[in-house]
C-alpha positions in Angstrom: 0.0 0.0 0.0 3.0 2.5 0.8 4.8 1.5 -2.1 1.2 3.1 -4.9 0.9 5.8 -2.0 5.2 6.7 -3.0 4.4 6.1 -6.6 1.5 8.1 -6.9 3.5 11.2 -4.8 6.3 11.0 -7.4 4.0 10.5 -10.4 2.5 13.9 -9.4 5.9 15.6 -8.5 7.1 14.5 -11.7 4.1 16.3 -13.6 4.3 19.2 -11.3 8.2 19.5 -12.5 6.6 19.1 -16.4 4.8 22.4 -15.8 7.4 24.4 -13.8 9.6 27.3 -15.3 12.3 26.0 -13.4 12.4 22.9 -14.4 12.5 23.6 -17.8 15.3 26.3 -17.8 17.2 23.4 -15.4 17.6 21.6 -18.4 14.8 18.9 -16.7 12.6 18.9 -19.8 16.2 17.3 -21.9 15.4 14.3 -19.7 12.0 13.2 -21.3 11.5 10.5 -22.9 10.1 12.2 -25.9 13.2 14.3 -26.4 15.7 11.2 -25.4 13.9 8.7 -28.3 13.4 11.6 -30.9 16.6 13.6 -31.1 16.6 13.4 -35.1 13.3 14.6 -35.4 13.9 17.6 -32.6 17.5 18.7 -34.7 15.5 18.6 -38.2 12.8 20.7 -36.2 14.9 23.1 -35.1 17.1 23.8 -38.6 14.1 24.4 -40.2 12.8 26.9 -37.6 16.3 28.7 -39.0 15.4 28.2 -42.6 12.6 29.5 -42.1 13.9 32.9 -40.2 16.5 33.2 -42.2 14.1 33.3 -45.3 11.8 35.5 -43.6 14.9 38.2 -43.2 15.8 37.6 -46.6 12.6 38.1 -48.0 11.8 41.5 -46.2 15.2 42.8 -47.1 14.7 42.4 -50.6 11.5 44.1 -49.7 12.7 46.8 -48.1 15.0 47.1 -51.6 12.3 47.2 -54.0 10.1 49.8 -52.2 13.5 51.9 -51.9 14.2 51.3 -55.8 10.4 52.2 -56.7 10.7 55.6 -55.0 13.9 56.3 -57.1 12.1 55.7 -59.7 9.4 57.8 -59.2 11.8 60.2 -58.2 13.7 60.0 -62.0 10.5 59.9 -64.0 9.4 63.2 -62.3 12.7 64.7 -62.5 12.8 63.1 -66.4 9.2 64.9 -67.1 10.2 68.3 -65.7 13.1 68.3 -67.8 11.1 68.0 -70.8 8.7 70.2 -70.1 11.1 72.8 -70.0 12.8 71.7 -73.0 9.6 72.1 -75.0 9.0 75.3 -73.6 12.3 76.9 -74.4 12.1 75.2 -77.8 9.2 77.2 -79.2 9.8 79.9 -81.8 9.3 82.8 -79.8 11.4 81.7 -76.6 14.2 81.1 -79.0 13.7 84.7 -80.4 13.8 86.1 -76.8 17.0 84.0 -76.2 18.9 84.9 -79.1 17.9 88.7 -78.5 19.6 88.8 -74.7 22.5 86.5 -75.3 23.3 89.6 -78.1 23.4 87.4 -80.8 23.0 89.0 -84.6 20.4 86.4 -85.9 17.1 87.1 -87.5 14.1 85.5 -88.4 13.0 83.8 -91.9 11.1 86.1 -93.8 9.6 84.0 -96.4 8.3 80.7 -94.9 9.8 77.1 -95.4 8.5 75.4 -98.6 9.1 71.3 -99.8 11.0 70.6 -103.1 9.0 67.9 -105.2 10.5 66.2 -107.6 
């Protein structure tokens, strides 16, 4: 009768050391016979928890790279579109006229208008 009555105390001791914090930073929880017949399965468990981590970080720096890139972009294509916007307004006729006439250059205007040779 005293021997159950020990059994059952240490059955219960050894379930309330399952659940304590101290037992598993102790290093307790290493002695269960789950981890002592399954130490294959636990390793290949744990290296792909750092696959996976690893990919994650990957994956959001390359993230963090393309969001970077696509704001240059936008950046060039607004700096690209100014650009020609000013281009085509310094190109017209009468800009170039006004250009010519402060730089102090001696150049003047067609008189007669352009005209196509046909054969």
């Amino acid at each position: 009768m005293e021997d159950k009555k020990k059994q059952t105390q240490k059955k219960r001791r050894k379930k309330e050391k399952r659940f304590s914090f101290l037992y598993i930073l102790g290093g307790g929880i290493l002695k269960e016979d789950f981890i002592v017949n399954h130490p294959r399965m636990i390793v290949l468990i744990v290296v792909l928890i750092f696959f996976f981590i690893g990919n994650r970080y990957t994956c959001m720096q390359k993230l963090r790279e393309i969001d970077r890139l696509q704001q240059e972009l936008r950046d060039v294509r607004y700096e690209a579109l100014s650009i020609s916007s000013e281009l085509t307004g310094n190109s017209r006729q009468s800009q170039i006229e006004m250009l010519v006439k402060e730089q102090g250059i001696d150049l003047e205007g067609a008189k007669t208008p352009p005209y196509e040779l046909y054969k």
